[in-house]
N, C-alpha and C positions, 0 to 999 in steps of 0.2 A: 457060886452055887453050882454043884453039881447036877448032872443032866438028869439023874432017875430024881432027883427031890424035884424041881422042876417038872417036870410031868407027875410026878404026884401031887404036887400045888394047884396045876392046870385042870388037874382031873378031880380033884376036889371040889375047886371052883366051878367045875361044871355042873358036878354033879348037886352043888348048893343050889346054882341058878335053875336049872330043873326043879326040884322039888321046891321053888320058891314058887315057879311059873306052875305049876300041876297044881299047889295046895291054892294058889289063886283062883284057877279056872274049879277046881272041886267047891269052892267056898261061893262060888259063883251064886247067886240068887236068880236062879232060872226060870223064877215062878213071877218074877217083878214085873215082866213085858203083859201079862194076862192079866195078872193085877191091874194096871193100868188101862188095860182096855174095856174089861169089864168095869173098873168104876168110871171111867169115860164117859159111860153109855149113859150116867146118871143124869146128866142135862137132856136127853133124848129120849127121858122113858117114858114123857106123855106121849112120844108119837109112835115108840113101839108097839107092837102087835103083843096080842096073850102068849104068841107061841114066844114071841122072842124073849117076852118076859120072863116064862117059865125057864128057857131056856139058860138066859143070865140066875138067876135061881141057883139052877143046876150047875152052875160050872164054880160061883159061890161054893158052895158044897164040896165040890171036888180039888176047889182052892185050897180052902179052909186048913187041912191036915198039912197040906205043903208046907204052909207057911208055919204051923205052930209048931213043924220037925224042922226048923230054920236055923241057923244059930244065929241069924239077921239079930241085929243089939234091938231093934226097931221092930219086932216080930208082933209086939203088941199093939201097940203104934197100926200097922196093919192090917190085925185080925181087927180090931176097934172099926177101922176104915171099910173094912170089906163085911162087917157086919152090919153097917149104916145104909150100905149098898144096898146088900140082900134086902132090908126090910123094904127099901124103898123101893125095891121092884115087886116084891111080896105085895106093897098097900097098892101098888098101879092094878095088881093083877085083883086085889080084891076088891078096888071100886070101879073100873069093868065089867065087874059080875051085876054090880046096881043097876 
């Protein structure tokens, strides 16, 4: 094999392994960590405060879009999960007002 094919194979190779590593970290689900912590909370939300409550509420909400511009195969899967969430910090926050 000549030397310029050779550095063109190399440099092809590279430039595969790149865009294999970029379109990884781009496809990346960077919303999953939040996810997780907010429905976390869910064994905790009798001892939660109102404010905390509303606060998990809010971040709900601000999840929400994340995930359903996801291309996650499982996107429904956890909008279903983080809508189960929400209500249940929604019913905390409305039988505290009794």
């Amino acid at each position: 094999m000549n030397n310029s094919l050779r550095i063109s194979i190399t440099s092809a190779l590279l430039l595969l392994s790149f865009l294999c590593i970029a379109s990884g970290s781009l496809a990346a689900d960077t919303w999953i960590p939040e996810f997780e912590d907010i429905c976390g909370k869910t064994q905790d939300a009798e001892a939660l405060s109102k404010d905390e409550l509303k606060s998990l509420v809010s971040r709900c909400d601000k999840l929400k879009p994340l995930i359903a511009n996801s291309d996650n195969p499982q996107k429904s899967v956890y909008l279903f999960r983080l809508d189960k969430c929400k209500k249940l910090f929604a019913y905390m926050i409305e039988i505290s007002n009794k």
